[in-house]
Structure formats: structure tokens, C-alpha cells
C-alpha positions as CSV (number, residue, x, y, z in Angstrom):
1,X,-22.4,26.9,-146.2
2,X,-22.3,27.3,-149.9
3,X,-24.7,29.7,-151.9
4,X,-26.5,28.1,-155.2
5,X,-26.0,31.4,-157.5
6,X,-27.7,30.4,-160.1
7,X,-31.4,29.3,-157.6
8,X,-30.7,32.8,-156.5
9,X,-31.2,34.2,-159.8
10,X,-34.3,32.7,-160.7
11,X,-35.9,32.8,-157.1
12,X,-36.0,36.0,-155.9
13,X,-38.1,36.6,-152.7
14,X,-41.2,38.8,-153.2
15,X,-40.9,42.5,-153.0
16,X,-43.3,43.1,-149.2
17,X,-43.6,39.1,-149.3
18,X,-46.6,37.7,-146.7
19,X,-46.6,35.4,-144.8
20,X,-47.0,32.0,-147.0
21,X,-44.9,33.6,-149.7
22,X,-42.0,33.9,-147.4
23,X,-42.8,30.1,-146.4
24,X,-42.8,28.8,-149.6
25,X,-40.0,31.1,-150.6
26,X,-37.5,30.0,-147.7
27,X,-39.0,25.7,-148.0
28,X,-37.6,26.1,-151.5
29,X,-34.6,27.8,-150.2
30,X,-34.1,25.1,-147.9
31,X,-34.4,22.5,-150.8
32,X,-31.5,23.9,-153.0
33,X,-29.1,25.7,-151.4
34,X,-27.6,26.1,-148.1
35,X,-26.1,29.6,-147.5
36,X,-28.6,30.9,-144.7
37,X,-31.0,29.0,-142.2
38,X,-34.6,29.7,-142.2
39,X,-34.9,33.1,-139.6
40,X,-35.3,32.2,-136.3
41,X,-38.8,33.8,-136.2
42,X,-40.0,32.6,-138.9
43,X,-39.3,28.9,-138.0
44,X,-41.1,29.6,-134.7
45,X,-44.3,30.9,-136.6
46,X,-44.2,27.9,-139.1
47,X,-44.0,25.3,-135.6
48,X,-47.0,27.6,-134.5
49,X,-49.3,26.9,-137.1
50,X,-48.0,23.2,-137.7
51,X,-46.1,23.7,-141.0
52,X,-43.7,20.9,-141.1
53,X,-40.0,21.9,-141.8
């Protein structure tokens, strides 16, 4: 897994990020760079509520 520095940069995650913030953050993650999987957890809430990964 390789980390896209410069995504990072301009992407942070929201400071106390809610729920669709943290989907939206970590769907963009997903997109353009490939350090870290989504958390377990959260991927199990997103299946929950029928957001498509």
C-alpha cells in the first residue's frame, strides 16, 4: 500500500467528523490512494444503511 502525500494534504478528515463526513471522507480516500482500508466498522455501518462501496 502506498500513501498519496500530496491527497493527504489537501483532504484532511474533519476535526469530530459525523457520520456522512467520515463516509464521504474515507469514499474519497478510497478513490485516490491506497495506504489504509476503510475501518472495519465503518464498512459494516455503510452495508447497514445500503451505501454502496
Amino acid at each position: 500500500m502506498s500513501i498519496n502525500k500530496a491527497w493527504h494534504s489537501k483532504n484532511r478528515m474533519p476535526k469530530n467528523a459525523n457520520f456522512e463526513q467520515r463516509v464521504k471522507w474515507h469514499l474519497s480516500h478510497k478513490k485516490n490512494c491506497s495506504c489504509m482500508p476503510i475501518p472495519k466498522k465503518l464498512e459494516e455501518e455503510m452495508k447497514r444503511r445500503g451505501i454502496k462501496i
